[in-house]
C-alpha positions as CSV (number, residue, x, y, z in Angstrom):
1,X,-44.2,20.2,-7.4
2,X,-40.8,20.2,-7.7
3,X,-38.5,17.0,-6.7
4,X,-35.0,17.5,-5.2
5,X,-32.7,15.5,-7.5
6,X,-30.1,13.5,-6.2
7,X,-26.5,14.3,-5.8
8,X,-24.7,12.0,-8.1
9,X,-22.5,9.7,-6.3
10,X,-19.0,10.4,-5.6
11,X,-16.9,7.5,-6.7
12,X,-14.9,5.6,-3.8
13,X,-10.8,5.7,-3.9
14,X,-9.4,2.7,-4.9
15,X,-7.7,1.1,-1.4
16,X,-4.7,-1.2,-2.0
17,X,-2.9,-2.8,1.3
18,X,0.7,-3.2,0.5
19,X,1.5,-6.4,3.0
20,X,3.6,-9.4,3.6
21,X,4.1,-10.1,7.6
22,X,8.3,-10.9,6.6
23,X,10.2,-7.4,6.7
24,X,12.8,-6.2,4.3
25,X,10.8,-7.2,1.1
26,X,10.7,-4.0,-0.2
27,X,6.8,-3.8,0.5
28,X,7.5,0.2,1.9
29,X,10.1,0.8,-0.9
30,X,6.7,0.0,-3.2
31,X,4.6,1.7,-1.5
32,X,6.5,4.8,-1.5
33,X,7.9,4.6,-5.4
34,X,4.5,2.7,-6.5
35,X,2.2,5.5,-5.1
36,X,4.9,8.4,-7.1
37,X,4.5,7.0,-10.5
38,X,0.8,6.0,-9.9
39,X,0.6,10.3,-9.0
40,X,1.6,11.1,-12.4
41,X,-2.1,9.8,-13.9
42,X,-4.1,9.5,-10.3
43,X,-4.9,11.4,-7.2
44,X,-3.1,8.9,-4.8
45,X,-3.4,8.9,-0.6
46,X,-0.5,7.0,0.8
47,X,-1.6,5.4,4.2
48,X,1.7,4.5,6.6
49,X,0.4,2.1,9.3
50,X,4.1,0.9,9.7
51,X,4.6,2.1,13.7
52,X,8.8,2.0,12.0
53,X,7.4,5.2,9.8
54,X,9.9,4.8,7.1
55,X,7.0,5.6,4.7
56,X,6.4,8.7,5.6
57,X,10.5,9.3,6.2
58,X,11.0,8.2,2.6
59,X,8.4,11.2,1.6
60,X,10.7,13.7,3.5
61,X,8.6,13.7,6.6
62,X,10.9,12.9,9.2
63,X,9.8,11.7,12.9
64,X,10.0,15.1,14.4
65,X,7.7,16.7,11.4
66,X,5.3,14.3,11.5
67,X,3.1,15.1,14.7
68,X,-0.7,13.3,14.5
69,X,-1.6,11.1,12.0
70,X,-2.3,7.4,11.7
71,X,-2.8,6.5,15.3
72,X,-4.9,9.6,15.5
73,X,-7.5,8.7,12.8
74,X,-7.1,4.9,14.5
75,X,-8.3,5.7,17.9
76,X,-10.8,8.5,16.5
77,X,-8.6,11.8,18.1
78,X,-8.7,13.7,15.7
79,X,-10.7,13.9,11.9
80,X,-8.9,12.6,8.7
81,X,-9.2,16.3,7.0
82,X,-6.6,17.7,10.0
83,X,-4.0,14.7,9.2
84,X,-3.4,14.6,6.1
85,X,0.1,16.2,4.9
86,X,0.7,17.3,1.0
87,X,4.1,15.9,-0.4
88,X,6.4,17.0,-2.7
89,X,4.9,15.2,-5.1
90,X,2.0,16.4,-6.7
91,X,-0.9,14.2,-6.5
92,X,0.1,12.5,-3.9
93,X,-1.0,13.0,-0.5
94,X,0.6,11.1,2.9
95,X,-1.0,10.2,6.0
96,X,1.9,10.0,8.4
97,X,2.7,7.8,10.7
98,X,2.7,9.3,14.3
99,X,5.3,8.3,17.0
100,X,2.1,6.7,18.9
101,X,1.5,3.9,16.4
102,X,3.9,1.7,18.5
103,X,1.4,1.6,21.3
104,X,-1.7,0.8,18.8
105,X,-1.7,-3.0,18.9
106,X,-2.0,-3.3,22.3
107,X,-4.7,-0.2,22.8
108,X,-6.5,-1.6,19.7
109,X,-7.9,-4.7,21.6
110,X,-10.1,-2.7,23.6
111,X,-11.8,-0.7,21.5
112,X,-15.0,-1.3,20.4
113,X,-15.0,-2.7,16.4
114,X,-11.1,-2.9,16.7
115,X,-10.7,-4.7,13.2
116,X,-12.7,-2.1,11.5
117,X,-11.3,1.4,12.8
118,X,-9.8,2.2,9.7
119,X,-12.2,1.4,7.0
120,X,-15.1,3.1,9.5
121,X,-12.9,6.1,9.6
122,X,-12.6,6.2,6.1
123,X,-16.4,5.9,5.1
124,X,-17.3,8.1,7.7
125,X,-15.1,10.9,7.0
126,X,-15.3,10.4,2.9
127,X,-15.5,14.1,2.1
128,X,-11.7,14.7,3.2
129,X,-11.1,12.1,0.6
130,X,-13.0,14.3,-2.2
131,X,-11.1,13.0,-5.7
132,X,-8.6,10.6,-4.5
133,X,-8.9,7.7,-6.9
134,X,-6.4,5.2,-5.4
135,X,-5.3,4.9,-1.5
136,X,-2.4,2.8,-1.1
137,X,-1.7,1.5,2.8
138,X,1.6,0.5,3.7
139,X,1.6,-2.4,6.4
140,X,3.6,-3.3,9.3
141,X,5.9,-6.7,8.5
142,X,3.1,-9.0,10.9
143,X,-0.2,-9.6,10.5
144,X,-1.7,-7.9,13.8
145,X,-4.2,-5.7,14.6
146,X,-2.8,-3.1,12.4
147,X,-2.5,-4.6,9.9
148,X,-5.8,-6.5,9.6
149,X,-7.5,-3.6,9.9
150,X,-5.6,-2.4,6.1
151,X,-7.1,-5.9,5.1
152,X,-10.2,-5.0,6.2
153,X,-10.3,-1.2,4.9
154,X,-8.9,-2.5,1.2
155,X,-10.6,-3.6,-1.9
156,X,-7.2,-5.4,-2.7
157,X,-3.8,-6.5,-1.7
158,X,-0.4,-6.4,-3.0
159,X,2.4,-8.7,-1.5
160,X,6.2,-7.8,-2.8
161,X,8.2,-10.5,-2.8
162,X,11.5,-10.7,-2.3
163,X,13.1,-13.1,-4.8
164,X,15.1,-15.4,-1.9
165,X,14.7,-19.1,-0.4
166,X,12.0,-19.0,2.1
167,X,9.6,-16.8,-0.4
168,X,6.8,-19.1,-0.9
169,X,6.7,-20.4,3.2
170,X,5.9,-16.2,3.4
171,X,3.7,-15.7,0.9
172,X,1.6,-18.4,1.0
173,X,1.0,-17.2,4.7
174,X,-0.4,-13.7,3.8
175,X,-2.5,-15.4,1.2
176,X,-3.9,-17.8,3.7
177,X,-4.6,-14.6,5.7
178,X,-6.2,-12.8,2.9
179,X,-8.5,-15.9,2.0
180,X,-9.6,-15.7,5.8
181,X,-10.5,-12.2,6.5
182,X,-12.6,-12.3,3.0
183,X,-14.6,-15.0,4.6
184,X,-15.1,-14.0,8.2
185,X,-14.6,-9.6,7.6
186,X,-14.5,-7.8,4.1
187,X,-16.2,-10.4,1.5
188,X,-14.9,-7.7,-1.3
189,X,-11.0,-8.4,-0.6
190,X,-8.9,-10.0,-3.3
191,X,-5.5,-10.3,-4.2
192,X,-4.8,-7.8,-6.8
193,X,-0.9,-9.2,-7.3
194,X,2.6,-10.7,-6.0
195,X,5.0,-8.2,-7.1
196,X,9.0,-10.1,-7.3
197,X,11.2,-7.3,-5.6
198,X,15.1,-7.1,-5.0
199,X,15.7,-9.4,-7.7
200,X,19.2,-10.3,-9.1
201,X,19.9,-11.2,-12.3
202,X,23.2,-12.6,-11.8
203,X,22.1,-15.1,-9.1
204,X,20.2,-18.4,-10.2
205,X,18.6,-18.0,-7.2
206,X,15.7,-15.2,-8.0
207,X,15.5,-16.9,-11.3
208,X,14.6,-20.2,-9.6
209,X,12.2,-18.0,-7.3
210,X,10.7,-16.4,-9.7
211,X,9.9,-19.4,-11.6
212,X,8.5,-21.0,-9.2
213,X,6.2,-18.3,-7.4
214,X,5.3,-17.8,-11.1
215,X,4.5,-21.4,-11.4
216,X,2.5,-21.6,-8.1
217,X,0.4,-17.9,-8.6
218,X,-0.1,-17.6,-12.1
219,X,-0.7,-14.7,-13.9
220,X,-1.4,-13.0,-10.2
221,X,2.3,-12.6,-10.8
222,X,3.1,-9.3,-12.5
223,X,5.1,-8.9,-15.1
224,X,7.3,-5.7,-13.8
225,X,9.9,-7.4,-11.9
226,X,11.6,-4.5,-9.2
227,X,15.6,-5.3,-9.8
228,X,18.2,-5.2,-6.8
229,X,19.5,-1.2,-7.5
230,X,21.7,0.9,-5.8
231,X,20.1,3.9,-6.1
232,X,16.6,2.6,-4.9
233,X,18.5,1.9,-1.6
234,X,19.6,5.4,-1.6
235,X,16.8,7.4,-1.9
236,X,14.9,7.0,1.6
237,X,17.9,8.8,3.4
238,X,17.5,12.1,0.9
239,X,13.7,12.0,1.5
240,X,12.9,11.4,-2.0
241,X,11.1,8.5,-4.1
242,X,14.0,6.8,-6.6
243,X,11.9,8.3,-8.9
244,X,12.7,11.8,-8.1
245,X,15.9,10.7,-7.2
246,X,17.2,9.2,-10.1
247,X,14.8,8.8,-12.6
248,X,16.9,7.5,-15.2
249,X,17.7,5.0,-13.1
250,X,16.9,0.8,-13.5
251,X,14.4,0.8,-10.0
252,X,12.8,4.0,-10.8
253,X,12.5,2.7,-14.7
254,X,11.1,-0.6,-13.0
255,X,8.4,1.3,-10.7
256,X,7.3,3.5,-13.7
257,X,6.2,0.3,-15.2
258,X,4.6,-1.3,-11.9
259,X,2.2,1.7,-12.2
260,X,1.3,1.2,-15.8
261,X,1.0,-2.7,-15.2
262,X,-1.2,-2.0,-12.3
263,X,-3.4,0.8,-13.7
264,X,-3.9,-1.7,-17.4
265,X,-4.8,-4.5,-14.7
266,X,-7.3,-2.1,-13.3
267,X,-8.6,-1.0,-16.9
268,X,-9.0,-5.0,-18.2
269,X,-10.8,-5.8,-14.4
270,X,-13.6,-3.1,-15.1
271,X,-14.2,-4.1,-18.7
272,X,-17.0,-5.9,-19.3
273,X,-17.1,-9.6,-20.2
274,X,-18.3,-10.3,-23.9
C-alpha cells in the first residue's frame, strides 16, 4: 500500500503593519523606502491601506493607473492574484490602493467579521502569495477600521516616530492600541520596533526626543535613526523610492540600514535560546 506524502508546508510571509494614528511621521516614507532595500535580500508585498494612496504614488502608480486593489480584496470583489501590480523594483510587489478605499470605514461596519477581512483574505487566498517572505502594510494616520484590521492581519508592528514635542503622547497611544487588540483579536501581535524619523541633528530638540523615547522603549528603539533629508522629500513626486532616487544620498544611506537592522532583529528573534 502506498501512502500519499504530505506536501511540505509553505512558509507564511512575514506581515509588518507600518502605523502611528498622527500623520506626517514619515510611516509611508518607510514603508515605501523600507520595503526597496528590504527587496534587495527578500520577496517583499507592500500593502497601501492609506485611502490618501501616497504609497502606491511613491511606487510610480499614480491614481489614474491604479484601478482595483485594496478596497477590492477588503470587501471580497475581486481575488488577491488579479490585484497585485509588479513595481519597478524587483522583488517587490504593490497592492494599490484603489480610489474606493475612502468609503471603506464606513462600509466596513456592516460586513460580517469586519476586523478580520484582511488577514481572512490573506490565509484564504495564500497561493497568490507563493514566496513572499515579508508583507509590509502601510496604515492610515487613525486607528479605524482600516487600520485595525493591518493590526489584526500582522505578526508585528512598526511605529515611525517623528522626533518632535508631542512624540510620546502619540506613541504611547498606538502602543496602548497594539497591547489591546493582542488581548481581545490576534494574541500573536507584538511590537517589532519605534523607528525615530525626520530627525535633525542641529536641533536639541530630536536629541531630547530621542533620548527620551529611548529611555521610555528601550532597546525596542532601533538603532537606524531616518535623518531630516532633502532628497527623501523629493522622491515621491518622480515616482521613485530615495533609494533609486538618490542612492548616495544620507535617507536612502539611512533606509539601507533600517533593512539590515530589521532583517539581524529578525535573525537573533528566531535563534534559539541557549
Amino acid at each position: 500500500m502506498r501512502f500519499a506524502v504530505p506536501a511540505p508546508e509553505r512558509p507564511q510571509p512575514r506581515i509588518i503593519a507600518l502605523a502611528n494614528q498622527k500623520g506626517g511621521v514619515g510611516k509611508t516614507t518607510t514603508a515605501i523606502n523600507l520595503g526597496t532595500a528590504l527587496a534587495a535580500k527578500r520577496k517583499v508585498l507592500l500593502i497601501d491601506l492609506d485611502p490618501q494612496g501616497n504609497a502606491s504614488t511613491g511606487l510610480g502608480v499614480g491614481r489614474q493607473d491604479r484601478g482595483a486593489g485594496s478596497y477590492a480584496l477588503l470587501t471580497g470583489e475581486k481575488p488577491l492574484r488579479e490585484l497585485l501590480r509588479p513595481t519597478k523594483i524587483p522583488n517587490l510587489t504593490l497592492l494599490p490602493a484603489d480610489p474606493d478605499l475612502a468609503g471603506a470605514e464606513i462600509e466596513l461596519v456592516g460586513l460580517e467579521h469586519r476586523e478580520r477581512r484582511l488577514r481572512d483574505a490573506l490565509e484564504a487566498q495564500a497561493d497568490a502569495l507563493a514566496g513572499t517572505e515579508i508583507i509590509l502594510i502601510d496604515c492610515p494616520p487613525s486607528l479605524g477600521l482600516l487600520t485595525l484590521n493591518a493590526l489584526v492581519a500582522a505578526n508585528a508592528v512598526l511605529v515611525p516616530l517623528q522626533t518632535e514635542f508631542f512624540a510620546l503622547e502619540g506613541v504611547s497611544q498606538i502602543t496602548r492600541t497594539v497591547e489591546r487588540v493582542k488581548r481581545a483579536l490576534n494574541p500573536g501581535l507584538e511590537l517589532e520596533g519605534i523607528v525615530l524619523t525626520m530627525f535633525d541633528r542641529r536641533n536639541n530638540l530630536s536629541e531630547l526626543v530621542a533620548a527620551d523615547v529611548r529611555a521610555f522603549f528601550g532597546d525596542k528603539v532601533y538603532t537606524t535613526i531616518i535623518p531630516r533629508n532633502v532628497r527623501i522629500s523629493e522622491a515621491p513626486s518622480h515616482g521613485l523610492p530615495v533609494i533609486l532616487y538618490d542612492h548616495r544620498s544620507a535617507g536612502a544611506q539611512a533606509y539601507i540600514d533600517l533593512a539590515a537592522e530589521l532583517l539581524k532583529r529578525e535573525r537573533r528573534a528566531r535563534k534559539p535560546a541557549a
